[in-house]
N, C-alpha and C positions, 0 to 999 in steps of 0.2 A: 154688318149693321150699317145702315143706310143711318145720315144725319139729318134732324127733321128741320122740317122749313120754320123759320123765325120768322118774326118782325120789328119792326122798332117798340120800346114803348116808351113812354113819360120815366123820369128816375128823379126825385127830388130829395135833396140832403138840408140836414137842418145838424150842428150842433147843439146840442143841450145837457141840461143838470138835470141830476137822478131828483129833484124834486119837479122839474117838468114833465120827466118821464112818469113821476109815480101818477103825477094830475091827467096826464093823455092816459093810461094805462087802463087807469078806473072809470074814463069815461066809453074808451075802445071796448073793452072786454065785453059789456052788454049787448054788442052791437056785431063785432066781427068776430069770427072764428078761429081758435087754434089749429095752428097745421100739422097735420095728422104725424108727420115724426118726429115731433117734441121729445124731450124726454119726461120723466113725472114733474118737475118743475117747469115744466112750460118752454123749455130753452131747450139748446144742442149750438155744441160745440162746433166750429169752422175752423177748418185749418188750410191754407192756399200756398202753393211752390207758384212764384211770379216769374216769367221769364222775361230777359233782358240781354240787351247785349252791351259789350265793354265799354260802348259811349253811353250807354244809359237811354237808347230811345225811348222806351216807352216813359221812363222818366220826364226827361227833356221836356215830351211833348207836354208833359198835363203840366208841367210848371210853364209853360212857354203861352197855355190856352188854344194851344191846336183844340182847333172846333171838331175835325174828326179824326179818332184815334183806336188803337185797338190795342188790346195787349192778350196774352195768354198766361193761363195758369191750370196748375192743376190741384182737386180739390176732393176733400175728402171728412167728413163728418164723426164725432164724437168718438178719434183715433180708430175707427172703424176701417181696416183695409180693404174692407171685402166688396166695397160699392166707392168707389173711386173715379172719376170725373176730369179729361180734360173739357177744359171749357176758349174759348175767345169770345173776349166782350167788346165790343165794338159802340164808341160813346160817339154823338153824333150831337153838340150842344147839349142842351139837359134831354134827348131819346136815347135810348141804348137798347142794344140785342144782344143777346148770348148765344152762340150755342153751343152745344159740347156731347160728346161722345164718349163712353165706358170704356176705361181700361181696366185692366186684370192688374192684383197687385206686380206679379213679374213682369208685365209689359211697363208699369209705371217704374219701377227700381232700375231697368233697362235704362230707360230715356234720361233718366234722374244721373246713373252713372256713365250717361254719352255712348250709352250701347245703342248706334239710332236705323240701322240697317233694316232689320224687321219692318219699320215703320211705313218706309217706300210701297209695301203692298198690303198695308193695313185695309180692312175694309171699310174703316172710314176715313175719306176726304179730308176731315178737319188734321185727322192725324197726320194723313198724308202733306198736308199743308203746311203744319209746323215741322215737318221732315224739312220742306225747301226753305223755312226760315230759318231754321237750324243751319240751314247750312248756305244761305244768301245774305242773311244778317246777320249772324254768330246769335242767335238768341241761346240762351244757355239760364237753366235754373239760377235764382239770384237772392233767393230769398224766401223765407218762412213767415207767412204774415196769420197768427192767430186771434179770435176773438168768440165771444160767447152772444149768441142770437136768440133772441124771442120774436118770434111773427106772428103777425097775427092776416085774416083774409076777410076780406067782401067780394061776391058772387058778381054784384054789379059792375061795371068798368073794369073786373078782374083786378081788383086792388090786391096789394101786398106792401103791409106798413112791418117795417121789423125795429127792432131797438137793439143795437150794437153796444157790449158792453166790454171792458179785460181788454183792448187792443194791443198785441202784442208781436215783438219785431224779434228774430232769433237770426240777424242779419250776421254776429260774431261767431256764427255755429253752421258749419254747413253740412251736418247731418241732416238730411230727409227720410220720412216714413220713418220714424224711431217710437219704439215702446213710452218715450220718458222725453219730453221735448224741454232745453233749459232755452227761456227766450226772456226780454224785458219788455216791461209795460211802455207803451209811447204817447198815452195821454199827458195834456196841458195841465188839467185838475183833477181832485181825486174825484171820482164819482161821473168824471164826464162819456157821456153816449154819446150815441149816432145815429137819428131818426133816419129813414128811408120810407121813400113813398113811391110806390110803383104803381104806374095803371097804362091802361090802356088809351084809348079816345078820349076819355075825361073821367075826372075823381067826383063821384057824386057829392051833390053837397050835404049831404048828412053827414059825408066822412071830413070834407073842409071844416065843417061846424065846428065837428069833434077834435078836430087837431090846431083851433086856435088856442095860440097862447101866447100873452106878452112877450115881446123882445127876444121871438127867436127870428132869424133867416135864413133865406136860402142860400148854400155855399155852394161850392167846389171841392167838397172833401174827397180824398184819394187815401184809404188805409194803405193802399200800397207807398205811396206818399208818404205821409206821414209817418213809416216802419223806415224808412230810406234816409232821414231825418240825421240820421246816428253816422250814413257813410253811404 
């Protein structure tokens, strides 16, 4: 499997309160489109293995403001083994790219358990690449970072607004891929989200319109961050 060619896009982070979200929600909904693997309530579960290595670089970096950075993880939806995702994301100021390549649940249990030999003639590059950080940077699974997503899409600009909600760190547990995952929640307050805004070239302004609201800004939020919080 060949890795498909990315690009940069826009990425903007906003904290807010479940009564922000509920006002953006009802005005988004007429407007942009649910994505097609929702589940009945509009949402699907996230679950991400972050790698890291002993001095915490990728850490470091996002608390330090390194302008460009990258991390890897690997990612897997509504404890669904069977469609399984590493990814690297690479933040470049507020652009970032992804890209990521399909592992098999046994190739992903491998790497999880430091079985990393197979990986050397994976067909995909990306794989092959965290082969050599695996073992240039001691990058090593570090963490279990979960949370619950509602997205929503616009055709133009290729938007993609999601609302983050449940953010949760299972950093005292280092079982991965498990039936029954025990983790703690790492939100500030109760009820608090995590707007995302993706696009491409620019956010049309119909969708600026729709997403004013008093007194929120634009952060630096890192769930991986924030899950690390604890240790």
């Amino acid at each position: 499997m060949n890795d498909k060619k990315e690009t940069f896009r826009h990425e903007l982070k906003y904290q807010i309160s479940f009564a922000d979200y509920y006002g953006m929600r009802q005005r988004l909904r007429p407007v942009m489109k649910t994505d097609k693997h929702v589940r009945a309530d509009g949402k699907y579960e996230i679950r991400s293995v972050y790698f890291d290595n002993v001095e915490d670089k990728a850490l470091r970096e996002k608390r330090n403001g390194v302008q460009k950075r990258e991390k890897f993880r690997i990612r897997y939806y509504n404890d669904d083994f069977s469609f399984i995702t590493l990814e690297k994301k690479i933040k470049w100021n507020s652009l970032c790219m992804k890209m990521d390549a399909k592992l098999t649940e046994e190739e992903c249990r491998k790497m999880l358990a430091g079985d990393t030999g197979w990986m050397m003639k994976h067909s995909s590059g990306l794989v092959q690449e965290l082969y050599c950080k695996m073992k240039s940077q001691q990058l090593r699974p570090r963490i279990l970072v979960s949370y619950v997503r509602e997205p929503y899409i616009y055709a133009a600009g290729n938007v993609r607004i999601t609302f983050d909600s449940n953010i949760r760190s299972a950093l005292f547990h280092r079982g991965f891929l498990e039936e029954t995952v025990t983790d703690i929640a790492v939100a500030d307050s109760p009820g608090e989200m995590i707007l995302e805004v993706k696009f491409d070239a620019f956010l049309p302004e119909a969708i600026q319109l729709l997403l004013q609201t008093d007194g929120i800004r634009q952060q630096a939020y890192s769930k991986y961050g924030a899950c690390r919080r604890f240790g």
